[in-house]
N, C-alpha and C positions, 0 to 999 in steps of 0.2 A: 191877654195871652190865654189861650185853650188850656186848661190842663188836659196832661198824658195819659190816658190811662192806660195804665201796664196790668191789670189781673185784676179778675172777676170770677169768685167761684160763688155756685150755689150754697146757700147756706139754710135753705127748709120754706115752704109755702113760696109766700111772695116775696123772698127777700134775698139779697145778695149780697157778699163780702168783697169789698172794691179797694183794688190799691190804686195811688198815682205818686209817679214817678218823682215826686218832691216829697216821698213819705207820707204824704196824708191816706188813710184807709182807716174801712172802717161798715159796718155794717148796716143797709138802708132797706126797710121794707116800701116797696111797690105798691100793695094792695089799693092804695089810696088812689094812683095815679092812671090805673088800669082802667079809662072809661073810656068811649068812642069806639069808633067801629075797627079801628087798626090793632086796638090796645084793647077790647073784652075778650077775645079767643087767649089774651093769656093768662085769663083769670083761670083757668085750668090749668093746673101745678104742672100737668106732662108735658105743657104745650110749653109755658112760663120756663120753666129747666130746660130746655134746647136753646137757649141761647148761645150767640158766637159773640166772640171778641173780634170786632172787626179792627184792626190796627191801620187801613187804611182811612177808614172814617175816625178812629180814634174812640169809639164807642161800641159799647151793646146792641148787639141788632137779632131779631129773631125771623124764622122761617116765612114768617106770618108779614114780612114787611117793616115789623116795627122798628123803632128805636128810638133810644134817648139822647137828647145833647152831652157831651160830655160836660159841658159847662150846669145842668142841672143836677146831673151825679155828683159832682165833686162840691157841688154846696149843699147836697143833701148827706152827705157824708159830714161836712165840717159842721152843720147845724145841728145835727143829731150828737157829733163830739162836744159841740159849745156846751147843749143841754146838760151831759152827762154831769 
């Protein structure tokens, strides 16, 4: 099953505040993940903060094309809660 993703706010540099709809949220920094030709023009913080919530793909998508799986967010959310 996909998780939901319901809300995505910036939260500074490369990193975003992510809720999903079963209550898991929580904050994951990007900077690591930002390589390739789709995904270097976000390594600039003005370009990276113009993201949209796209609810028909169920994910983060930017101007630039990109975007993440929602199934990669929501385990980069719980992996980073496991660690804490």
């Amino acid at each position: 099953m996909t998780p939901q993703l319901m809300g995505a706010e910036y939260a500074g540099d490369c990193r975003l505040h992510l809720t999903f709809a079963d209550g898991t949220e929580g904050e994951i920094d990007l900077k690591d993940e930002l390589w390739g030709p789709v995904f270097e023009p976000l390594r600039d913080v003005e370009v990276f903060k113009r993201f949209q919530l796209n609810h028909e793909l169920n994910t983060i998508c930017w101007e630039t094309g990109a975007d993440l799986a929602p199934e990669f967010l929501y385990e980069a959310v719980r992996k980073k809660q496991s660690a804490a």
